[in-house]
C-alpha positions as CSV (number, residue, x, y, z in Angstrom):
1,X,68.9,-141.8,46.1
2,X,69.8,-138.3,46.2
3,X,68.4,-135.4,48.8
4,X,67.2,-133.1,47.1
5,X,65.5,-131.2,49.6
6,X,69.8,-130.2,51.1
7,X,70.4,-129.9,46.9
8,X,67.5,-127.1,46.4
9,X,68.9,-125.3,50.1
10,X,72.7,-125.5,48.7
11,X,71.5,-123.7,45.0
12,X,69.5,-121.5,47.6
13,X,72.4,-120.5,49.3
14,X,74.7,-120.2,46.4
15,X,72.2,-117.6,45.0
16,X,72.2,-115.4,47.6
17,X,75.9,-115.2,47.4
18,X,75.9,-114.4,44.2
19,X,73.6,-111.6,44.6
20,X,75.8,-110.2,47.1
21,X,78.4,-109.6,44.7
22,X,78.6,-106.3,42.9
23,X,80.2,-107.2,39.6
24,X,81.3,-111.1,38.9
25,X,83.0,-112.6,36.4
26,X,81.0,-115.6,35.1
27,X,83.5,-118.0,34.3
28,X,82.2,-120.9,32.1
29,X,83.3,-123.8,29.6
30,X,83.2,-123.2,25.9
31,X,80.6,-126.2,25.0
32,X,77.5,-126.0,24.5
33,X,76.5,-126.8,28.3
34,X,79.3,-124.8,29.2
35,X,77.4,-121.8,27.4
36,X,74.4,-122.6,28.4
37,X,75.2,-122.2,31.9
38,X,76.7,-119.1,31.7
39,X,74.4,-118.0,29.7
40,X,71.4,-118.7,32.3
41,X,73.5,-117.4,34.8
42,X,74.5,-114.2,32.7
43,X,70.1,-114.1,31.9
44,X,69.5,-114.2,35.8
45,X,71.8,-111.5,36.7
46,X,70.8,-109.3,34.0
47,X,66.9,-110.3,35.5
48,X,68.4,-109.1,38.4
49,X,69.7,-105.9,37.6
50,X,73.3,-106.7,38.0
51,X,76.2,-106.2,36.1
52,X,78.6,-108.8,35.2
53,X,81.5,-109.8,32.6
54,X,82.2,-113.3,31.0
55,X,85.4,-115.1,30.4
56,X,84.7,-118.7,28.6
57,X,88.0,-121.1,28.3
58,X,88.3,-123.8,26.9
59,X,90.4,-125.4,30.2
60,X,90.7,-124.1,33.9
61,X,94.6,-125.0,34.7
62,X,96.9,-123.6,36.7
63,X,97.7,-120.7,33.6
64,X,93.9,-120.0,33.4
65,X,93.4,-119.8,37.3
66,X,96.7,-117.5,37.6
67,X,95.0,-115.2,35.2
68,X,92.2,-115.0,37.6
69,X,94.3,-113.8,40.5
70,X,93.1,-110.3,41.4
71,X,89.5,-111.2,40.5
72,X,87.4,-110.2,43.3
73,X,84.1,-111.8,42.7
74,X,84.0,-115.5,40.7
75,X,81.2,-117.6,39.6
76,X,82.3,-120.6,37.8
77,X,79.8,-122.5,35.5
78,X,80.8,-125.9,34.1
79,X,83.9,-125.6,36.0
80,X,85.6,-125.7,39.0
81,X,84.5,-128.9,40.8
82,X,87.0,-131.0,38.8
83,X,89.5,-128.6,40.0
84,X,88.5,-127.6,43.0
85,X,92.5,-127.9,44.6
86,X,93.0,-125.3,42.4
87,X,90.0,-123.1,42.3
88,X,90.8,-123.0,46.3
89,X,94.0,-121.4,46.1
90,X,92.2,-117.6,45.0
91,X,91.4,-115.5,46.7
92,X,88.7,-114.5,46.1
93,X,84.5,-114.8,46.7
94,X,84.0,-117.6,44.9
95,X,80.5,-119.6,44.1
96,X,81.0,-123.2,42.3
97,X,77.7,-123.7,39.5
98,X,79.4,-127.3,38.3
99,X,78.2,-131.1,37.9
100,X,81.7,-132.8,37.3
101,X,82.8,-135.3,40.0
102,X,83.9,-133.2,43.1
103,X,84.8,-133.0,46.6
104,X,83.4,-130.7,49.4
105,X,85.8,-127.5,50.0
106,X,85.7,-124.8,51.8
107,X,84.3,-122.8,48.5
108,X,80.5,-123.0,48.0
109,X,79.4,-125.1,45.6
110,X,76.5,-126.4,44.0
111,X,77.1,-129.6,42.6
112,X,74.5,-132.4,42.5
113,X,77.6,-135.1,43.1
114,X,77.7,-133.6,46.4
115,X,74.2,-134.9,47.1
116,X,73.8,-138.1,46.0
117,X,72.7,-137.5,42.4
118,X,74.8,-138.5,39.1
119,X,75.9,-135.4,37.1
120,X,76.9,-137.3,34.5
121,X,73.5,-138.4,33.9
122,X,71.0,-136.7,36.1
123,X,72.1,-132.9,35.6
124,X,74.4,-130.8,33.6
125,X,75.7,-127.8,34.7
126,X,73.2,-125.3,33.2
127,X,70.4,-127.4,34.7
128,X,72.4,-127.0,38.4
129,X,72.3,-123.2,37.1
130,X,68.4,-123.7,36.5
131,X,67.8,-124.7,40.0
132,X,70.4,-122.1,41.3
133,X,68.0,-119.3,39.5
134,X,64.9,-121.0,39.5
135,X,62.7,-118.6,41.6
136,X,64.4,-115.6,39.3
137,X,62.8,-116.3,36.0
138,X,60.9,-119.5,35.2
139,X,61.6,-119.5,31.5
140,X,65.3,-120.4,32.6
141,X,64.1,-123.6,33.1
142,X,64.7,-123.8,28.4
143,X,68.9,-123.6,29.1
144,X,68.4,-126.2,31.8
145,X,67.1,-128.6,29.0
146,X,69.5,-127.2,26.5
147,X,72.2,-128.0,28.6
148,X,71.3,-131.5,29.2
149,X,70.6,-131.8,25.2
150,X,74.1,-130.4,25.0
151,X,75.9,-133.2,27.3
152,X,73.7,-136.2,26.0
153,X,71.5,-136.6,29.3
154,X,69.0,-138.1,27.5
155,X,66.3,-140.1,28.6
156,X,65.6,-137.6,31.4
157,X,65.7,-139.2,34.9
158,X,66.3,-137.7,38.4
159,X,67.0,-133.9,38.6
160,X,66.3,-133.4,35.0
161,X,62.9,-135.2,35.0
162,X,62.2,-132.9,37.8
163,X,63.1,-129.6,35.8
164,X,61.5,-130.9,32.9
165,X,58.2,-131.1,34.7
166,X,58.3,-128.0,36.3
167,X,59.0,-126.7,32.7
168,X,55.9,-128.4,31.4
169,X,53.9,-127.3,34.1
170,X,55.1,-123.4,33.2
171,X,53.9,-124.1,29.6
172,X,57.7,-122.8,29.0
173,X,58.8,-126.6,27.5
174,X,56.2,-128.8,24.9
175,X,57.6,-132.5,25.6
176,X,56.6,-135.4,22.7
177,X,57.9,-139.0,21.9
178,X,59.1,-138.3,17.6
179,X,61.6,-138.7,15.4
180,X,65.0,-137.4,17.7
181,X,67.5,-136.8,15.1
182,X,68.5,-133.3,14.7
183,X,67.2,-131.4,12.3
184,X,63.7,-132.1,12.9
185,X,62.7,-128.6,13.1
186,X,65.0,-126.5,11.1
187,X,66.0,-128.9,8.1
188,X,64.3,-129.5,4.8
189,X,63.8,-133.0,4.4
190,X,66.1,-133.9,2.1
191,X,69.0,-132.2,3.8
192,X,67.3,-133.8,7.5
193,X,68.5,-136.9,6.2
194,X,71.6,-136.0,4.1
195,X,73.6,-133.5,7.3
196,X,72.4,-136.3,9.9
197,X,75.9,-137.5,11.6
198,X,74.5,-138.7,15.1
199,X,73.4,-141.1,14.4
200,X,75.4,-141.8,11.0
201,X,73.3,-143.2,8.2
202,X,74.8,-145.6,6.1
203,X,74.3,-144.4,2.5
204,X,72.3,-141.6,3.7
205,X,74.5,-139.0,5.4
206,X,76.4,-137.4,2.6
207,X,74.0,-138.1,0.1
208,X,71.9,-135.8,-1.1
209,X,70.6,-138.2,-4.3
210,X,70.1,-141.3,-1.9
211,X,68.2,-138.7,0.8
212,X,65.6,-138.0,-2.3
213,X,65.2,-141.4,-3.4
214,X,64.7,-142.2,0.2
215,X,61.7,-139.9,0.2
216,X,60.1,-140.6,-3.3
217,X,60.3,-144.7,-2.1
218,X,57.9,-143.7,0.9
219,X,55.7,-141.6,-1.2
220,X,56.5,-138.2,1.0
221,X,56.6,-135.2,-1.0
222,X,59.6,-133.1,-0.2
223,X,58.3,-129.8,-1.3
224,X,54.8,-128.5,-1.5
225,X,52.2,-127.7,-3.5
226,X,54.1,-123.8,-3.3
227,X,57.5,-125.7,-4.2
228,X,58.5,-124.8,-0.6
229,X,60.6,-127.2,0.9
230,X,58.8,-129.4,3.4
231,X,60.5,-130.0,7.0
232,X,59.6,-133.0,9.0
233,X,58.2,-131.0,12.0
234,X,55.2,-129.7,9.2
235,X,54.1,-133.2,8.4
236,X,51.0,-134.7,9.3
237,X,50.8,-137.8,11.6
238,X,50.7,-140.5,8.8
239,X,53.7,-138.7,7.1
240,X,55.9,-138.6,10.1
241,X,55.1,-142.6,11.2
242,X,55.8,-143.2,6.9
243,X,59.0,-141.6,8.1
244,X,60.3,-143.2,11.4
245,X,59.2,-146.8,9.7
246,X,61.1,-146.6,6.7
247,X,64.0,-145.2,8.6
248,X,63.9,-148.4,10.9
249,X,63.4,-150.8,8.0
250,X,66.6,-149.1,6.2
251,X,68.5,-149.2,9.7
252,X,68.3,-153.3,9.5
253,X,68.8,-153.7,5.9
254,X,72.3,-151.6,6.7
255,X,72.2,-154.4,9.6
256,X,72.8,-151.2,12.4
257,X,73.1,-151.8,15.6
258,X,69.3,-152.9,17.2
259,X,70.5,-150.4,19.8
260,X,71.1,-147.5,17.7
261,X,67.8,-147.7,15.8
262,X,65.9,-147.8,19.1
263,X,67.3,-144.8,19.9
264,X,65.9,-142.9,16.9
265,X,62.4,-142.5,18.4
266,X,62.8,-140.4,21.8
267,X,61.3,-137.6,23.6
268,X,61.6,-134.4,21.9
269,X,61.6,-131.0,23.8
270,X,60.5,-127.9,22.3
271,X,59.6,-124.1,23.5
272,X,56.4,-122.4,22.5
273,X,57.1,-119.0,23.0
274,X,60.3,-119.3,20.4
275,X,59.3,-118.4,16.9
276,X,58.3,-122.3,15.5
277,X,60.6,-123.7,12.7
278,X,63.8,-121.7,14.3
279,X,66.9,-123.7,15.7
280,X,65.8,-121.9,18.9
281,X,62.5,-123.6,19.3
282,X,63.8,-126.7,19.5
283,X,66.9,-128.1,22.8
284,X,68.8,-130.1,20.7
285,X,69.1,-127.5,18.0
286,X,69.3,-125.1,20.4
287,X,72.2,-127.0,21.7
288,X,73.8,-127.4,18.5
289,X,73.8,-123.5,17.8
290,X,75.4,-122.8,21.3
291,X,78.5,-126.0,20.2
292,X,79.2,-124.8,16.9
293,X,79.8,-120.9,18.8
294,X,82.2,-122.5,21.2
295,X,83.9,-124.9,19.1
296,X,84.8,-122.3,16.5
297,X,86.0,-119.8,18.8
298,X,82.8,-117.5,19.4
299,X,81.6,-118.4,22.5
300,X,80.6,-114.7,23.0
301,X,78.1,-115.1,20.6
302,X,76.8,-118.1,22.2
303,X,76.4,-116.4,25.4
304,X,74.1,-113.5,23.3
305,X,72.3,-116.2,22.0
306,X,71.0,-117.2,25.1
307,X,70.0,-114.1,26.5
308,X,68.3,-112.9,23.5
309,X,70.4,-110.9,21.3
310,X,68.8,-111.3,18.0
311,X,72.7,-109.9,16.4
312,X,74.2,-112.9,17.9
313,X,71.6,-115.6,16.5
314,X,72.7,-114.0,12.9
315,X,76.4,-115.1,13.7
316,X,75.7,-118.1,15.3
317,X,73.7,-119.4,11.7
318,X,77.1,-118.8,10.0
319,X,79.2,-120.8,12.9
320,X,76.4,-123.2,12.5
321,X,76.9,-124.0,8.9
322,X,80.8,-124.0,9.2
323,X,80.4,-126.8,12.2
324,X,78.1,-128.7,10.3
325,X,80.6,-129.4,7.6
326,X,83.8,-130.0,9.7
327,X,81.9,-132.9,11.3
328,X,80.8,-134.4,8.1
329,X,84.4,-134.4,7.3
330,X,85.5,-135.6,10.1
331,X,83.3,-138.4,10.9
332,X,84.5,-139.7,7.0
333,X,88.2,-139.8,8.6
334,X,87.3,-140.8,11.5
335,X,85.1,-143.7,10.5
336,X,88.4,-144.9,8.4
337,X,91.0,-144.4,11.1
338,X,89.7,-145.5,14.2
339,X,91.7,-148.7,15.7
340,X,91.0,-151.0,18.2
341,X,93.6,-151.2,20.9
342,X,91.8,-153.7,22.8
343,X,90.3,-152.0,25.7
344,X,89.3,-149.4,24.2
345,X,89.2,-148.2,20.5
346,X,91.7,-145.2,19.3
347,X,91.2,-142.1,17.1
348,X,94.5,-140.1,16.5
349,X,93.0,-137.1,15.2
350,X,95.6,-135.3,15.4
351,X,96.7,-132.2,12.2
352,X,92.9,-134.3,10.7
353,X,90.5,-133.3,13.3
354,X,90.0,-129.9,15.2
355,X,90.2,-130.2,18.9
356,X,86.7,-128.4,19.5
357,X,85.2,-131.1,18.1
358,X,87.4,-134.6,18.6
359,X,84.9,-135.4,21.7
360,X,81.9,-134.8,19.6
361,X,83.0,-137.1,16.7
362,X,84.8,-140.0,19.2
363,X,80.5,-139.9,20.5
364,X,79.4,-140.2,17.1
365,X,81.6,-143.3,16.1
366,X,79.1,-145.3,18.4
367,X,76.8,-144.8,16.0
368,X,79.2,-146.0,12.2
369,X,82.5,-147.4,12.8
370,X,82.4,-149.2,16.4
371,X,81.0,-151.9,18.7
372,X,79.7,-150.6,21.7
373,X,81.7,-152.7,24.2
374,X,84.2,-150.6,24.7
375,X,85.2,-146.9,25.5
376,X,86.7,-144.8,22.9
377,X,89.3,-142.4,23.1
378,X,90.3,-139.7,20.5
379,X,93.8,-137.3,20.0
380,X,93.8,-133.9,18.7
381,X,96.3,-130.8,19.0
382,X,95.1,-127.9,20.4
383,X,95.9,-124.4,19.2
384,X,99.0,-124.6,21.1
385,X,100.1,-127.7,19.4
386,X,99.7,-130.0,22.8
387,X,97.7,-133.0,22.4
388,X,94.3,-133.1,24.4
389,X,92.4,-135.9,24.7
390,X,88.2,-137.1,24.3
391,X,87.2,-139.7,26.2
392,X,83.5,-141.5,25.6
393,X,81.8,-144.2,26.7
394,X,78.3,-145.4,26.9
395,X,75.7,-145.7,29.6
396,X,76.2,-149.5,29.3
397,X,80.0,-149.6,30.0
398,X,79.5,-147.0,32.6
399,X,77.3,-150.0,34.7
400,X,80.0,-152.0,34.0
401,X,82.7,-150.2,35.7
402,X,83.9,-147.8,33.4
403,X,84.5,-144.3,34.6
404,X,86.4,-142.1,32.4
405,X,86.7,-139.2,34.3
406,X,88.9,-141.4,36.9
407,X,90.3,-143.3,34.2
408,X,91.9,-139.9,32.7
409,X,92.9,-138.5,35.9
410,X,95.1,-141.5,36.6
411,X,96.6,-141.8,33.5
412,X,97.6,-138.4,33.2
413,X,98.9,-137.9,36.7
414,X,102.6,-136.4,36.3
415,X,102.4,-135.9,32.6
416,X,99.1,-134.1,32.2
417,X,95.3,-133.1,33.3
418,X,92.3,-134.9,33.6
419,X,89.2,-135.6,34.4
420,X,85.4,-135.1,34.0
421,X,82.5,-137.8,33.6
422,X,81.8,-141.2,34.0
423,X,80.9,-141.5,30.7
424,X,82.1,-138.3,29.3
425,X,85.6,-136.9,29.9
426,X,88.9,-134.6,28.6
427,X,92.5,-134.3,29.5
428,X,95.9,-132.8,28.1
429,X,99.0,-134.9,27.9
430,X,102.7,-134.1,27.1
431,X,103.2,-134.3,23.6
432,X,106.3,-137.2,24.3
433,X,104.2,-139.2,26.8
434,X,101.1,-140.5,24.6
435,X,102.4,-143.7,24.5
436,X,103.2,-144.0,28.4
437,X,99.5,-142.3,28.6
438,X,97.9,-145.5,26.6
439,X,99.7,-148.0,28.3
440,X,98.3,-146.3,31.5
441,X,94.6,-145.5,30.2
442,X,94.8,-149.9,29.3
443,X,95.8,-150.7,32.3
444,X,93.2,-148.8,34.4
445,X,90.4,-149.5,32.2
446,X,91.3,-153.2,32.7
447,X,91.1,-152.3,36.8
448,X,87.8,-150.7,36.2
449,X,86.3,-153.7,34.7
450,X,87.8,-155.9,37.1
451,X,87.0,-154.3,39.9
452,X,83.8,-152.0,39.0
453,X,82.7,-151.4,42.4
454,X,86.2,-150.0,44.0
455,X,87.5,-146.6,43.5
456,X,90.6,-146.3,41.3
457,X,93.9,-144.3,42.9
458,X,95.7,-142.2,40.3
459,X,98.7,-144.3,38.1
């Protein structure tokens, strides 16, 4: 059980530091919780009065925190706890807003691993922000959900149930058990069904004619009497449960995993004061926009989406359309060229998938081409041609021992960098060592399973 009461006086303190800085540089990851964070941080200080720059990256090595030397004032955001040897090295005022796995340091940090809650599961980094900022503006508390959209926190327990409450109470978040696939608020029907990749849909995803038919079968009209397209937020109660039983029954005839289709029906989270039927009234689409900025290289506009510039939002639509079909296309290879290597299933995505989203599409194979019993691990090349890696797991394995973000670290000690979450984790390997990184990666995860309840020293 974690102490909350030492978590809220740590976020306390690393506010007040922040405010004491003149001009920082907000430092944040480029996915979608990565922007979120910065973004509510960026939001707070602007609440504030203060100035401040960005710089998003994609990594925080020993080339990214060399560019940082001569920085006066740092706030990292989704960052810095996995590296906190390095981030120690600046110098610098530093203030550490992070939920990787993390030791205590010298630098301030606030980091729910450091007391006693799971930040792989119980907080993401903008929803440490939230609790950093809190007290500044209440409706920061909507990127604090985003952000746990973003890094698939979901059901809410622990620090997140506790933000989503005080969200509720502020009338800033609407909460609902529905339908949880994305798209819910944003899509037309038809193209709900067709553009859903998590979870896949056998013989629906992809198909626009079997999507349709789908409909007809049930009896729910896709447009209305207007000829406007119908989206499944606007249907009445007996439309919607038409819906979410017809999906279920078409789940087992596909014989799906009972697992999967339990997870279609989940709490939903949207925002009343966003304009209704937007991708910004609703987390997970709001989460989606903010993925599809940083994965295709705008994380700027990201950022602008989340503190309110309506030029941004424009831009982000267009990102949004392009991510949307790089996924479908990649979940098709994907689903064909995933192995299994034993421990753990394999995805060389490499010159087929784009690095910004191999982690994203490794996830979504839970829901197609592979057994949950084992973690999955994906290759692409970066921009730089070196080969990074996506680790993903699920809460299941996790229980049973698995922790990626060690897992990664060991394997990649001497020939690369790792680390992250439990359940959730990157690294960057030596483009002649991926074999000598698999036969590592085995051999750990077999040590993990053996022994779940020991901690794991690097290979």
């Amino acid at each position: 059980m974690g102490d909350f009461g030492a978590f809220a006086e740590r976020c306390a303190e690393v506010r007040r530091k922040i405010g004491a800085m003149k001009r920082p540089l907000i430092v944040n990851h480029y996915d979608a919780d990565g922007l979120a964070a910065g973004g509510l941080i960026a939001k707070a200080l602007k609440k504030m009065g203060k100035e401040f720059d960005v710089f998003t990256t994609r990594k925080l090595g020993e080339d990214e925190i060399g560019g940082l030397q001569g920085k006066k004032e740092i706030v990292f955001a989704d960052l810095g706890g996995g590296q906190i040897s390095l981030v120690e090295g600046l110098d610098a005022e530093i203030a550490i807003i992070d939920h990787h796995q993390t030791r205590e340091s010298k630098v301030l940090q606030a980091n729910p691993h450091l007391f006693g809650f799971d930040g792989g599961s119980e907080l993401s980094a903008a929803g440490c922000a939230y609790f950093v900022f809190r007290e500044v503006d209440p409706s920061l508390v909507k990127l604090g959900i985003v952000g746990a959209m973003a890094d698939m926190q979901f059901p809410l327990i622990g620090l997140n149930r506790k933000m989503l409450d005080e969200g509720v109470k502020s009338g800033k978040i609407a909460a609902e058990k529905d339908l949880s696939l994305f798209g819910r608020v944003s899509r037309p029907l038809i193209w709900f069904l067709q553009y859903c990749t998590e979870p896949y849909l056998p013989g629906l995803t992809g198909r626009q004619a079997s999507c349709a038919r789908f409909f007809e079968e049930l009896g729910v009209e896709v447009r209305d009497c207007e000829g406007k397209w119908r989206k499944y937020y606007e249907l009445p109660r007996e439309e919607k449960v038409k819906v979410v039983s017809g999906l279920v029954a078409y789940l087992y005839s596909k014989d799906s995993d009972p697992q999967l289709i339990r997870t279609l029906v989940g709490e939903t989270f949207t925002f009343p004061d966003e304009a209704q039927g937007t991708e910004l009234s609703d987390a997970n689409e709001f989460s989606t926009v903010l993925n599809a900025c940083g994965r295709h290289g705008k994380p700027e506009v990201g950022v602008g989406v989340c503190i309110g510039d309506a030029k941004a939002m424009e831009e982000a639509k267009s990102l949004l359309l392009l991510h949307r079909r790089q996924l479908r296309e990649a979940v098709e290879f994907a689903g064909e060229a995933v192995e299994d290597f034993g421990v753990f299933h394999f995805l060389d995505g490499r010159g087929a998938v784009d690095d910004g989203i191999i982690g994203v599409v490794a996830g979504m194979l839970y829901g197609s081409a592979i057994s949950r019993d084992k973690p999955v691990l994906a290759l692409a090349l970066n921009e730089d041609g070196q080969v990074k890696v996506s680790g993903r797991a699920t809460k299941g394995l996790c229980a049973g021992g698995i922790n990626l973000g060690k897992m990664l670290d060991g394997a990649t000690s001497g020939i690369g960098l790792g680390g992250g979450h439990n359940i959730a984790a990157g690294a960057q390997v030596e483009s002649g060592k991926v074999n000598e990184f698999l036969l590592r990666a085995g051999e750990i995860t077999k040590q993990q399973l053996a022994s779940p309840n020991q901690a794991l020293p690097s290979a």
